[in-house]
LOROLUM-99989 format. One line per field, with one value per residue (C-alpha): residue in three letters; x, y negated, z negated. Coordinates in nm, 4 decimals. Layout:
res	c(ala,...)
east	c(X,...)
north	c(Y,...)
up	c(Z,...)
***
This chain:
res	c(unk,unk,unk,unk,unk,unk,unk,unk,unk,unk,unk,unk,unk,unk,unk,unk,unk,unk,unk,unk,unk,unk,unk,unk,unk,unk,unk,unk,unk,unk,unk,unk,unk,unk,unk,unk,unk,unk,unk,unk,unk,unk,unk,unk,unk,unk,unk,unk,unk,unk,unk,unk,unk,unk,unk,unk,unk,unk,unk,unk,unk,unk,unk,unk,unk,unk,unk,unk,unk,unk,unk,unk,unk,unk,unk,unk,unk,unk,unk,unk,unk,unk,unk,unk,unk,unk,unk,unk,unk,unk,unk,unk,unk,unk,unk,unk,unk,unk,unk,unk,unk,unk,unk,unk,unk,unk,unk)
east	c(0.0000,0.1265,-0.0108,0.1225,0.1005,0.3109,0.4821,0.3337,-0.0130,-0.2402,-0.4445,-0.1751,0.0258,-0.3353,-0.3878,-0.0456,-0.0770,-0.4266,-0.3314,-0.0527,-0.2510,-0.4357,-0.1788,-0.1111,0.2356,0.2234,0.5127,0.4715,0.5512,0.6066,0.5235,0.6993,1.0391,0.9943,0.7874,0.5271,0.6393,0.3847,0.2364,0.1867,0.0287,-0.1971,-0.2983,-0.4116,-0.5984,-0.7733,-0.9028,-1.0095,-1.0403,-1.0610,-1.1483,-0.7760,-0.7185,-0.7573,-0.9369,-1.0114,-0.6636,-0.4321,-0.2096,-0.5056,-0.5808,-0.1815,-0.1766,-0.1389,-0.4397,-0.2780,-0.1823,-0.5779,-0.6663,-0.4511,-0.4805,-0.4874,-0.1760,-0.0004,-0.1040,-0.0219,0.3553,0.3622,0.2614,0.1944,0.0685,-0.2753,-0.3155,-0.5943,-0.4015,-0.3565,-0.3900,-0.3773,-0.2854,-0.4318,-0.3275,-0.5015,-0.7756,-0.7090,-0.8712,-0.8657,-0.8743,-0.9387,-1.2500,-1.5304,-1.5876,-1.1879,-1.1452,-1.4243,-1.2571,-0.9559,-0.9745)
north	c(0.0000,-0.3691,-0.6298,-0.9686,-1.3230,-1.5558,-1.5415,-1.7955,-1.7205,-1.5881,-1.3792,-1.1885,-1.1475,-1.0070,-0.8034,-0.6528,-0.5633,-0.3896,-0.1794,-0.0841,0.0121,0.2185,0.4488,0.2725,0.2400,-0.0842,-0.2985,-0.7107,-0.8784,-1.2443,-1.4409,-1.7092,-1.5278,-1.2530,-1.4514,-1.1847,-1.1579,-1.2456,-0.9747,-0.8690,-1.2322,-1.1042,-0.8257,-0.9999,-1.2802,-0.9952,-0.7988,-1.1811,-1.4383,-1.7564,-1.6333,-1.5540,-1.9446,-2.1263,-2.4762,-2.6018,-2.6038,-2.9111,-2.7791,-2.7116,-3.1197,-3.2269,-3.0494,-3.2509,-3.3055,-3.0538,-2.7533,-2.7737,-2.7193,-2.4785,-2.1036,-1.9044,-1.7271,-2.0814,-2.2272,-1.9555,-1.9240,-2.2537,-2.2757,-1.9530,-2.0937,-2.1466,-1.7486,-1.6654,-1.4162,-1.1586,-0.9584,-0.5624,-0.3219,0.0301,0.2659,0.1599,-0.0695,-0.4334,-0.6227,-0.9823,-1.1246,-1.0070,-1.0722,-0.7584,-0.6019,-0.5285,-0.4359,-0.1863,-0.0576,0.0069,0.0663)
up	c(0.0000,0.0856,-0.0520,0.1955,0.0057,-0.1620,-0.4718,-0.6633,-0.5905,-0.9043,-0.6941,-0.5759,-0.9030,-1.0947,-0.7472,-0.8034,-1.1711,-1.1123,-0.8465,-1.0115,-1.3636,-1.1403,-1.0786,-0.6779,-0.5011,-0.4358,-0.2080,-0.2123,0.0591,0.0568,0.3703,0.2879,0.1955,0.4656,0.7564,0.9427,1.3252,1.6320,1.6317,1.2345,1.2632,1.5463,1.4108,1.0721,1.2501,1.4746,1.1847,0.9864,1.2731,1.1195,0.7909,0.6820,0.6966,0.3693,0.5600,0.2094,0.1015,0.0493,0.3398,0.6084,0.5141,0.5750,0.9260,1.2621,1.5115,1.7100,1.4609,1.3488,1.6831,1.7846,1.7663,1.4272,1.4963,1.5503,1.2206,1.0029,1.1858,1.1426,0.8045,0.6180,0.2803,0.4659,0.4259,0.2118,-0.0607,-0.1060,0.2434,0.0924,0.3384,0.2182,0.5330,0.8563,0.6312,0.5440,0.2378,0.1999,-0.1177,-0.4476,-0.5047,-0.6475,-0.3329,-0.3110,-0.6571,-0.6295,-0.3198,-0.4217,-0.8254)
***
């Protein structure tokens, strides 16, 4: 199991210590530290679309005219603190955040 997102992010961090209470292997990967290639990006934003952008986020509100309008793929290369954390990988099945509905699924 991977779990991608950024170090400092609470989300990730009580993602993390769940899983791994549960008994999970878990890896962290951190976006910012270890950027995701073209096509990890690509595959993310195919299984989320727009929904693995954080738009209400201070950093969606500093980009350029241009970045916001640009593709998904571009923004988050660009800047990959606008990924909603944590993105779990759990075999072939993604989860995005860790709300109830992934906790249930994977605890």
């Amino acid at each position: 199991m991977i779990v991608y997102g950024i170090n400092t992010c609470t989300d990730s961090q009580k993602a993390i210590k769940a899983l791994e209470a549960a008994g999970k292997e878990v890896s962290f990967r951190d976006i910012r530290a270890t950027p995701l290639s073209e096509a990890e990006w690509a595959e993310l934003v195919g299984e989320f679309g727009d929904r693995l952008l954080d738009k209400k986020s201070t950093e969606w509100r500093g980009l350029s005219d241009w970045l916001k309008h640009s593709e998904a793929e571009d923004q988050l290369a660009a800047k990959p603190k606008l990924m909603i954390s944590p993105v779990i990988r759990d075999g072939e099945t993604y989860y995005l955040g860790w709300d109830q509905a992934v906790q249930d699924a994977l605890l």
